[in-house]
N, C-alpha and C positions, 0 to 999 in steps of 0.2 A: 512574482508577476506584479507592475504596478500598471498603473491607466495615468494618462495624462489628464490629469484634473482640469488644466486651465481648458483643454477644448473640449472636456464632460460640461466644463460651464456653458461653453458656448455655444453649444448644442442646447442643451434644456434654456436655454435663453432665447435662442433662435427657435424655439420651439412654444415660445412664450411662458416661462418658468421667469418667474422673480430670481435677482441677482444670491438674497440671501438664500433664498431655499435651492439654489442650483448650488452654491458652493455648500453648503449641507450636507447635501445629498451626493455631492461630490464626495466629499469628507468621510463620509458614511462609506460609500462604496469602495473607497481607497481603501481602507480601516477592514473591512471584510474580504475583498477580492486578495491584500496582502496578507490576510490572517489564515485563510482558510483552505489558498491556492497551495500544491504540492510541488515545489520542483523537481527537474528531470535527479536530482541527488537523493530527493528522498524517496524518490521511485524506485531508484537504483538501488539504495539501501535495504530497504522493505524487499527487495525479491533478491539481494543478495541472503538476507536473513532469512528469510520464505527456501531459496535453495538449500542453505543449511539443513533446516528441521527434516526438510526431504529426505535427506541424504542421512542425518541421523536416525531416522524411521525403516531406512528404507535397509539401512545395518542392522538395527534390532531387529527387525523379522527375517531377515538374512539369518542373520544366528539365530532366532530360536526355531528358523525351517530345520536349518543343519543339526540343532541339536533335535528333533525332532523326530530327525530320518536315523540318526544314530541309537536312538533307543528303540526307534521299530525295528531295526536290527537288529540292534543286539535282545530285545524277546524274541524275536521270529528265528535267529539263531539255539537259541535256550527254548525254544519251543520243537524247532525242527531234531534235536538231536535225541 
């Protein structure tokens, strides 16, 4: 994401802000708004990776239900006879 610096000036100027401290403060803003904004890619990334983990959790307890119910069978078998 960037901001049009030249009309951030022009605004805090029109708003009565000194030329240096609007383009400062321009500068500044540019500087964090590009540093700290996520793009739609890294969004996409992060819950592509987030599906993942899911989906390998979601097989580990898969399997260890299945081995689970396998051994309460087989004692309840070795119990029932």
């Amino acid at each position: 994401m960037t901001i049009d610096t030249l009309e951030y000036v022009k605004e805090l100027e029109a708003a009565g802000v000194e030329r240096k401290v609007a383009e400062a403060h321009a500068r500044a803003a540019g500087k964090l708004i590009s540093g700290e904004a996520a793009t739609k890619m890294d969004v996409k990334t992060e819950i592509a990776a987030l599906e993942l983990r899911l989906i390998k959790y979601m097989v580990a307890q898969s399997i260890a239900i299945v081995g689970l119910v396998l051994a309460l069978g087989g004692f309840l078998i070795r119990f029932l006879r």
